[in-house]
C-alpha positions as CSV (number, residue, x, y, z in Angstrom):
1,X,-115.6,122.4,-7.0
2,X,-117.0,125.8,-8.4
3,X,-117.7,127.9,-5.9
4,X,-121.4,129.2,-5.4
5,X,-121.9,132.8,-6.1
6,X,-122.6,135.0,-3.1
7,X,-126.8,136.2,-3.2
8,X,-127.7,139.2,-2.3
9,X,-131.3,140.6,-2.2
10,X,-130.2,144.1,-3.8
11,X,-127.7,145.1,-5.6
12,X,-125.8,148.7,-6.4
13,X,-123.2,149.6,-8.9
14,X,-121.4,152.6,-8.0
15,X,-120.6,154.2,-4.7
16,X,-120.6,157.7,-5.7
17,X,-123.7,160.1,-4.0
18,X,-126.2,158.6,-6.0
19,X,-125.2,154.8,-5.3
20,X,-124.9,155.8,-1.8
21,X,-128.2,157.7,-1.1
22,X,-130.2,154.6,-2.3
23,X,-128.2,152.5,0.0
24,X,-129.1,154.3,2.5
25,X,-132.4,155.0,2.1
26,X,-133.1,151.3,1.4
27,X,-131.3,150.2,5.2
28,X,-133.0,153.3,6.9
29,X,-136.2,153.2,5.4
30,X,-137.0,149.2,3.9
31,X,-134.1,147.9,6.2
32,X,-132.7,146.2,3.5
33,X,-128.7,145.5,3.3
34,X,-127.9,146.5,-0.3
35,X,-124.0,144.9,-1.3
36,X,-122.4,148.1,-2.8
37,X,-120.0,147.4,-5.8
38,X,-117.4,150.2,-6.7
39,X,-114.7,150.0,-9.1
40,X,-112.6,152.9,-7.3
41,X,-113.1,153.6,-3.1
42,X,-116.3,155.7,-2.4
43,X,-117.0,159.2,-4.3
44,X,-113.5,157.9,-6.5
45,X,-115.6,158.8,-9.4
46,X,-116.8,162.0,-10.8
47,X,-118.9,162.6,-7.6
48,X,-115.6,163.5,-5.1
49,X,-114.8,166.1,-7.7
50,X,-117.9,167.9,-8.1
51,X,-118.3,171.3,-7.3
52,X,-121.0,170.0,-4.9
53,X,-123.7,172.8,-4.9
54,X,-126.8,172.5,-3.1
55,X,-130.2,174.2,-4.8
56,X,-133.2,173.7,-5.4
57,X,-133.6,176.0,-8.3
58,X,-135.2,173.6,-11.3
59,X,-137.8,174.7,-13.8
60,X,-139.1,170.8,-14.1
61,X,-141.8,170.3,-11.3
62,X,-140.5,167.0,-10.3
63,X,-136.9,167.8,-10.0
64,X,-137.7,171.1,-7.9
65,X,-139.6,168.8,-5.3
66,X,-136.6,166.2,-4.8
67,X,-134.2,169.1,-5.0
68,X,-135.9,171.1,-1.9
69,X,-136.2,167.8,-0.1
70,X,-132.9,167.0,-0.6
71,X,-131.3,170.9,0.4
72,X,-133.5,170.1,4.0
73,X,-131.6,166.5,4.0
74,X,-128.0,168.6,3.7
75,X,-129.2,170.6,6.6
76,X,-130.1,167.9,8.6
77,X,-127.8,165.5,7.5
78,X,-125.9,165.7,11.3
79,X,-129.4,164.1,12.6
80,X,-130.1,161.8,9.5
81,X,-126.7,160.4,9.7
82,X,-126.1,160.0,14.0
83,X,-123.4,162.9,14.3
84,X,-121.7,162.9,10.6
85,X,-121.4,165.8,8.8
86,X,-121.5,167.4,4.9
87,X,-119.9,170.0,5.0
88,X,-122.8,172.3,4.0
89,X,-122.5,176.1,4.1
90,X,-125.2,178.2,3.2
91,X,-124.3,181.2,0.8
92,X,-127.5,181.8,-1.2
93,X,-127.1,181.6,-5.2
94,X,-128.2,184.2,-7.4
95,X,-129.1,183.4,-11.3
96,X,-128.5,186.2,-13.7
97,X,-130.7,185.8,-16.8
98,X,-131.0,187.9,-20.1
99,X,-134.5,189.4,-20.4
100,X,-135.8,186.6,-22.5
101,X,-136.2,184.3,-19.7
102,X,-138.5,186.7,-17.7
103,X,-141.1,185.2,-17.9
104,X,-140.0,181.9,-17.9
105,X,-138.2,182.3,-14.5
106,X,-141.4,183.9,-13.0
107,X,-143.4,180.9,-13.5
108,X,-140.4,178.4,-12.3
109,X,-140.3,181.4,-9.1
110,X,-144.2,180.2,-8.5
111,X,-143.5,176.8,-8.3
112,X,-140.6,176.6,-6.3
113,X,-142.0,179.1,-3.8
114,X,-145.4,177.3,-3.9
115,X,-143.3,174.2,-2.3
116,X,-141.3,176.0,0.0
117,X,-138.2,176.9,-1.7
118,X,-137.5,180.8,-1.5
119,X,-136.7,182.3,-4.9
120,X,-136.9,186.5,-5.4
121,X,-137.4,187.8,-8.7
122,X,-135.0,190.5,-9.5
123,X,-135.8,193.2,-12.0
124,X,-132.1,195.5,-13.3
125,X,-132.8,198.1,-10.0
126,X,-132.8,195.4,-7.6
127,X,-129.8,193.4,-8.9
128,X,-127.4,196.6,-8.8
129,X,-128.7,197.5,-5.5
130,X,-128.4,193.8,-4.0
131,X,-125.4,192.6,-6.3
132,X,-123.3,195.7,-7.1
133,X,-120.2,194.0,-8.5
134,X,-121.9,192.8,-11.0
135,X,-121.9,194.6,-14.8
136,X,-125.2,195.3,-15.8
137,X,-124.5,194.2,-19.6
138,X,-126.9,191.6,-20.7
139,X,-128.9,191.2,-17.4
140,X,-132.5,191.8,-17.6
141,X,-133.9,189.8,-14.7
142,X,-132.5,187.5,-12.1
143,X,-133.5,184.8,-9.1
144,X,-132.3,184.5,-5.9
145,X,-132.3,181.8,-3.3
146,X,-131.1,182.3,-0.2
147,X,-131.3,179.0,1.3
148,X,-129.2,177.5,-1.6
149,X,-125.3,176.8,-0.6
150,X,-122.7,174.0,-1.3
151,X,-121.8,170.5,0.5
152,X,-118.7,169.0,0.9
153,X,-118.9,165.8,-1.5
154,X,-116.8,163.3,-0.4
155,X,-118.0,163.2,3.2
156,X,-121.4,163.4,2.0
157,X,-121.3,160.3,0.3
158,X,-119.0,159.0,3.0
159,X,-121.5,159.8,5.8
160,X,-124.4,158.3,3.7
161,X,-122.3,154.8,3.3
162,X,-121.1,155.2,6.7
163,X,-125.2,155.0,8.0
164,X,-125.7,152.4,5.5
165,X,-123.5,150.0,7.0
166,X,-124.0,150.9,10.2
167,X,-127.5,149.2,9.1
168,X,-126.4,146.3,7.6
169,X,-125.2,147.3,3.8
170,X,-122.0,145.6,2.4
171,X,-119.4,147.8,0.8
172,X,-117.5,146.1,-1.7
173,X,-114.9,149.1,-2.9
174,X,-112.2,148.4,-5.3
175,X,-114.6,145.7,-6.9
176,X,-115.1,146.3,-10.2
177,X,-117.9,144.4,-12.3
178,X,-116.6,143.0,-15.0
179,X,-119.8,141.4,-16.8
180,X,-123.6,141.4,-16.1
181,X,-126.0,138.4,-17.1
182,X,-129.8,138.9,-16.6
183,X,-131.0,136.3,-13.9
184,X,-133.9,134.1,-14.1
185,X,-137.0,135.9,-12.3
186,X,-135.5,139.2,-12.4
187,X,-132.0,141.0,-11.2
188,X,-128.5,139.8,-12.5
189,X,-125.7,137.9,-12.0
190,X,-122.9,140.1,-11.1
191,X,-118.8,139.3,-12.5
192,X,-116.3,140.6,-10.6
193,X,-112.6,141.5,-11.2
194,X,-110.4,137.6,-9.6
195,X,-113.2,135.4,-11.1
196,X,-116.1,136.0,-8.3
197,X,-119.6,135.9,-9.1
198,X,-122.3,137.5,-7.1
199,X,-126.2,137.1,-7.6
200,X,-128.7,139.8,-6.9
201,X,-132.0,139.2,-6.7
202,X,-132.6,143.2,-8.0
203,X,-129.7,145.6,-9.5
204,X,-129.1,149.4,-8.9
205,X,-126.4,150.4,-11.8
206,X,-125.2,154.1,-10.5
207,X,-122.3,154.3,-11.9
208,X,-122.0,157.3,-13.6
209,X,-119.7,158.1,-17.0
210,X,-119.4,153.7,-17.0
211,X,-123.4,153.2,-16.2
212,X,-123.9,153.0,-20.3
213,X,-121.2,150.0,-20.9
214,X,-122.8,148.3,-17.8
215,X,-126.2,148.4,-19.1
216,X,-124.9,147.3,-22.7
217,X,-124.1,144.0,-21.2
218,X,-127.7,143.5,-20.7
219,X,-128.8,144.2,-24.0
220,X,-129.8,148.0,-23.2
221,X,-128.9,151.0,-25.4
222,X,-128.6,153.9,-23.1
223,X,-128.5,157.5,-25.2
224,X,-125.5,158.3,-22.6
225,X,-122.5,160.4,-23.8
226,X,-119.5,161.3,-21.4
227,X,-118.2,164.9,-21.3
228,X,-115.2,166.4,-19.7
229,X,-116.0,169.8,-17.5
230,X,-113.4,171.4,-15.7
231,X,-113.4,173.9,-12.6
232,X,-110.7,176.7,-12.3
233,X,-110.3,178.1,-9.1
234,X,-109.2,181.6,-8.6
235,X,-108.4,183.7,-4.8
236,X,-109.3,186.9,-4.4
237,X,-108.3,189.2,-1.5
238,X,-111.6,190.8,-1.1
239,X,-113.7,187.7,-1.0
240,X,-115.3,188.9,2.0
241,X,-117.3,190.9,-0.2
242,X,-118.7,188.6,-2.0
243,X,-119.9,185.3,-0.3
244,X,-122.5,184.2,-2.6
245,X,-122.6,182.0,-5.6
246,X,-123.8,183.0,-8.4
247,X,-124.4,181.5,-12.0
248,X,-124.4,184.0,-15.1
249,X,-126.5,182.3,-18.0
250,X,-125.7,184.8,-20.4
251,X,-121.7,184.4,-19.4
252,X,-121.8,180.8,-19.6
253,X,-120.1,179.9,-16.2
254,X,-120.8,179.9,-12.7
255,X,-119.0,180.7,-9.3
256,X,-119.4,179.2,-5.9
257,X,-117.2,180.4,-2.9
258,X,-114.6,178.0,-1.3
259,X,-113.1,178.3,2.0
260,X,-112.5,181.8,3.3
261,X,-111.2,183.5,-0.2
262,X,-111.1,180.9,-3.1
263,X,-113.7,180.6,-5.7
264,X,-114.7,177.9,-8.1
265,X,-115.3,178.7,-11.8
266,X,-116.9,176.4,-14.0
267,X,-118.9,176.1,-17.6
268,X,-122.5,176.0,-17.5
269,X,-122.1,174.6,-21.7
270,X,-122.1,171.0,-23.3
271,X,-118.3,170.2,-23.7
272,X,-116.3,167.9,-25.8
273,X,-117.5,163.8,-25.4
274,X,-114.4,161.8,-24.2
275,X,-113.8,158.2,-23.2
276,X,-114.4,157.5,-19.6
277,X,-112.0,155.0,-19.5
278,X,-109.3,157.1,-20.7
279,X,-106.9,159.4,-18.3
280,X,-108.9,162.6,-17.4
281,X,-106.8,165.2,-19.0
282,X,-106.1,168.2,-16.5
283,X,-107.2,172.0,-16.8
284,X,-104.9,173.6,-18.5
285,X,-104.1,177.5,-18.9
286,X,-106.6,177.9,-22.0
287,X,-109.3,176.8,-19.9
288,X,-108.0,178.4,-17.0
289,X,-108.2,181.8,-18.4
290,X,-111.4,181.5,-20.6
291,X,-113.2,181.2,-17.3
292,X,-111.2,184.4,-16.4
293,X,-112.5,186.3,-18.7
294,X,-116.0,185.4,-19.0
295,X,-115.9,186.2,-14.7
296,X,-113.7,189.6,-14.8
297,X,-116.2,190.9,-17.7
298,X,-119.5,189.9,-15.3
299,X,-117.5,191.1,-12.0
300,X,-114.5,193.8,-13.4
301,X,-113.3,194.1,-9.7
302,X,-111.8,190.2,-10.2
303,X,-108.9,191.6,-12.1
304,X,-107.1,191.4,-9.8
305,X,-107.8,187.6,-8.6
306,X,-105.2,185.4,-8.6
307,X,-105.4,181.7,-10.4
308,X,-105.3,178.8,-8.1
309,X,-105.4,175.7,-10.7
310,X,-108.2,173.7,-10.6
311,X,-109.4,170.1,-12.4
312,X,-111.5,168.1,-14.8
313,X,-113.8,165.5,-13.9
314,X,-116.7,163.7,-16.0
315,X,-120.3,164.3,-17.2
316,X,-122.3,161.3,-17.9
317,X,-125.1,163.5,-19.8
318,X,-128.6,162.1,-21.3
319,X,-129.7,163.6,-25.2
320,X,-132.3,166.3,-23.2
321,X,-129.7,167.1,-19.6
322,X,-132.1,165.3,-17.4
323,X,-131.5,162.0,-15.7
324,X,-132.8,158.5,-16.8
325,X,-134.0,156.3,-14.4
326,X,-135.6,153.2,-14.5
327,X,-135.9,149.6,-15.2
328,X,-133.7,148.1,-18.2
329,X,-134.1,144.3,-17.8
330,X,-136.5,142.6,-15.5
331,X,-135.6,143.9,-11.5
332,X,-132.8,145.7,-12.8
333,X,-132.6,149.6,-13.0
334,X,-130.2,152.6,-14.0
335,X,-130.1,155.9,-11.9
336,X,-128.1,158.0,-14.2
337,X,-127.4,160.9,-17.3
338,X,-127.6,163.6,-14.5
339,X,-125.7,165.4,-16.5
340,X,-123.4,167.8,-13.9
341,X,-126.9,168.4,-11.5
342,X,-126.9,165.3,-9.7
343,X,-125.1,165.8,-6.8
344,X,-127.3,168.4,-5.4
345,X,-130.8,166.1,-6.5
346,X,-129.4,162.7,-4.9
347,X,-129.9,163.3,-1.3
348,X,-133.8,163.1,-1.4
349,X,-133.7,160.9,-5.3
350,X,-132.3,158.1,-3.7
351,X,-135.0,157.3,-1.8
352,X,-137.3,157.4,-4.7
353,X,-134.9,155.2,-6.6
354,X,-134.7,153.0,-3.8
355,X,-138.4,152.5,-3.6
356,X,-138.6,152.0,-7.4
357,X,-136.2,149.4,-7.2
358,X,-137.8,147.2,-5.0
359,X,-141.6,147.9,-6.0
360,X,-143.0,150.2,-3.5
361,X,-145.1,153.6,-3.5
362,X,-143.3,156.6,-5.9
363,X,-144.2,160.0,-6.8
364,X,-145.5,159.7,-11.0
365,X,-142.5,162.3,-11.2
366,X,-139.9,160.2,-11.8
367,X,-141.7,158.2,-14.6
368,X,-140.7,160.7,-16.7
369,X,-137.2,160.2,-16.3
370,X,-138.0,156.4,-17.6
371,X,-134.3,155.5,-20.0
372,X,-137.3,154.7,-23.3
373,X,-138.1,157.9,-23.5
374,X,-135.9,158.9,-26.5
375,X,-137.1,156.5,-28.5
376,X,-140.8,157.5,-28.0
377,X,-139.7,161.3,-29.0
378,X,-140.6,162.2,-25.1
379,X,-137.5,164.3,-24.2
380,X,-137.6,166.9,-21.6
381,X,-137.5,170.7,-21.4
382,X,-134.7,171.2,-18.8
383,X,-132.7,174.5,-18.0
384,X,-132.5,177.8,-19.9
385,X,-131.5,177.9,-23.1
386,X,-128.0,176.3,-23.2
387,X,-127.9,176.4,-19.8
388,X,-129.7,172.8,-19.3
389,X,-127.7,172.0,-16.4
390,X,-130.3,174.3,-14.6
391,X,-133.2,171.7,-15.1
């Protein structure tokens, strides 16, 4: 006899930081038990490979609220999740702009300090006085926030699981989905890898560079591309000089410390589209020492850094850099396109996805992140010129 498919009242694809925040959100907040699907084990994605910074720095309004709720979450995650921790250090980030974004940057400063989040605008003076290893060349203004830091990723979205099923959630790791049908009065029937079937009453898909295939099985068309972005890593025997990140628009690339003298370089710039399903090539010395040089010309002292490797990981990125979320079929929805900043929003954006997903009370923010919005010709500002990964 066929055996009856397993029901569950919510469903989540993808147990990367975004998949796990709305698990756990739904048990600690809705005490609901989400069953938590994942191809790979938890963070096996794109998510225990991010560079895992933590700011609130965002010129969209909405984003800028989520992103200082979830940099107090980081802080308190110890207390949020009974003893666990994130591995957050806080380093403050500084943001070197060229003088064109003046302006720009002093309304976003308003904003974000408006809610809570501390952002100084820097004029030329005060960046050589505060940041002296920086060249001037091409700088004309630049914001600092000194709460800002980074997380650890993997037991970040460990810890958050953890809690979850502490509460009730099922984690169903190495489980991958292999087809979606839409189920009558909402949700989907789920098709896993050995022939199981699994009904849930509403679906989550989180699932990063693979969220677009997923959706396609339910008739949606998600604007998604996948792009490779790669981190080289570089010590440097003076690092105690310099235990800030930092992010230079006009260089292309930022920096976060690591440990006690490493550093983490990466692109802030679109790079090229590849198939998720393919090998993630590795960094190789091109790459390697592109980064170089774009960091030794902001920061000359770094010629004598050493390079430490480094390695590539995946973008799922949306057409405007900001993330879609909502529904895509009737009780099922997509949290995903963050496009490189999601690690640092999800945190706090889980709980607004979890509440959207089952119906309740959200902030009119996140509306505008609905996945139709590229068809209606309503895509987002986000970011700084190419720098969109800056919201």
């Amino acid at each position: 006899m066929p055996v009856a498919p397993r029901g569950h009242e919510v469903g989540i694809i993808g147990a990367g930081i975004h998949g796990a925040s709305a698990a756990f959100h739904l048990a600690a907040r809705w005490g609901i038990k989400a069953a938590i699907f994942e191809q790979f084990a938890a963070a096996g994605g794109p998510t225990g490979r991010s560079s895992a910074i933590c700011r609130a720095y965002y010129t969209n309004r909405y984003l800028a609220r989520i992103a200082h709720t979830s940099l107090d979450m980081f802080r308190a995650f110890g207390e949020l999740t009974v003893g666990r921790d994130c591995g957050y250090r806080q380093t403050g980030i500084v943001y070197l702009h060229d003088g064109a974004d003046a302006a720009a940057l002093r309304e976003a400063a308003r904003y974000m300090n408006s809610i809570g989040t501390r952002i100084e605008v820097l004029g030329p003076e005060d960046i050589a006085g505060a940041f002296p290893l920086f060249a001037p060349e091409g700088i004309g203004v630049a914001g600092w926030e000194p709460d800002a830091g980074y997380a650890d990723p993997v037991t970040t979205t460990a810890g958050l699981l953890a809690r979850a099923g502490e509460l009730g959630a099922e984690q169903r790791l190495y489980t991958r989905v292999t087809g979606l049908d839409e189920r009558p009065g909402g949700g989907a029937r789920l098709h896993l890898v050995g022939g199981e079937t699994a009904e849930c009453e509403r679906l989550l898909i989180a699932a990063g560079p693979w969220t677009k295939a997923l959706a396609a099985m339910l008739g949606a068309d998600l604007p998604l591309t996948v792009e490779r972005h790669y981190v080289a890593t570089i010590r440097w025997s003076h690092a105690r000089e310099m235990r800030y990140a930092h992010a230079d628009i006009p260089g292309g690339y930022y920096c976060k410390p690591e440990g006690d003298d490493l550093y983490c370089l990466g692109p802030l710039t679109p790079e090229p589209e590849v198939d998720p399903d393919e090998p993630v090539r590795a960094l190789d010395d091109e790459e390697s020492h592109q980064l170089a040089s774009l960091a030794t010309t902001r920061i000359p002292r770094w010629k004598d850094a050493v390079s430490t490797g480094g390695w590539a990981s995946l973008y799922d990125v949306s057409p405007d850099w900001m993330p879609v979320i909502g529904e895509i079929a009737p009780g099922v929805f997509v949290d995903a396109g963050t496009s490189g900043h999601g690690f640092k929003l999800a945190p706090a954006l889980g709980a607004e996805v979890a509440a959207l997903l089952i119906g309740d009370e959200v902030d009119a923010g996140i509306r505008e992140f609905t996945p139709d919005r590229f068809g209606s010709g309503r895509q987002l500002a986000a970011g700084y010129g190419q720098a969109k990964i800056l919201g």
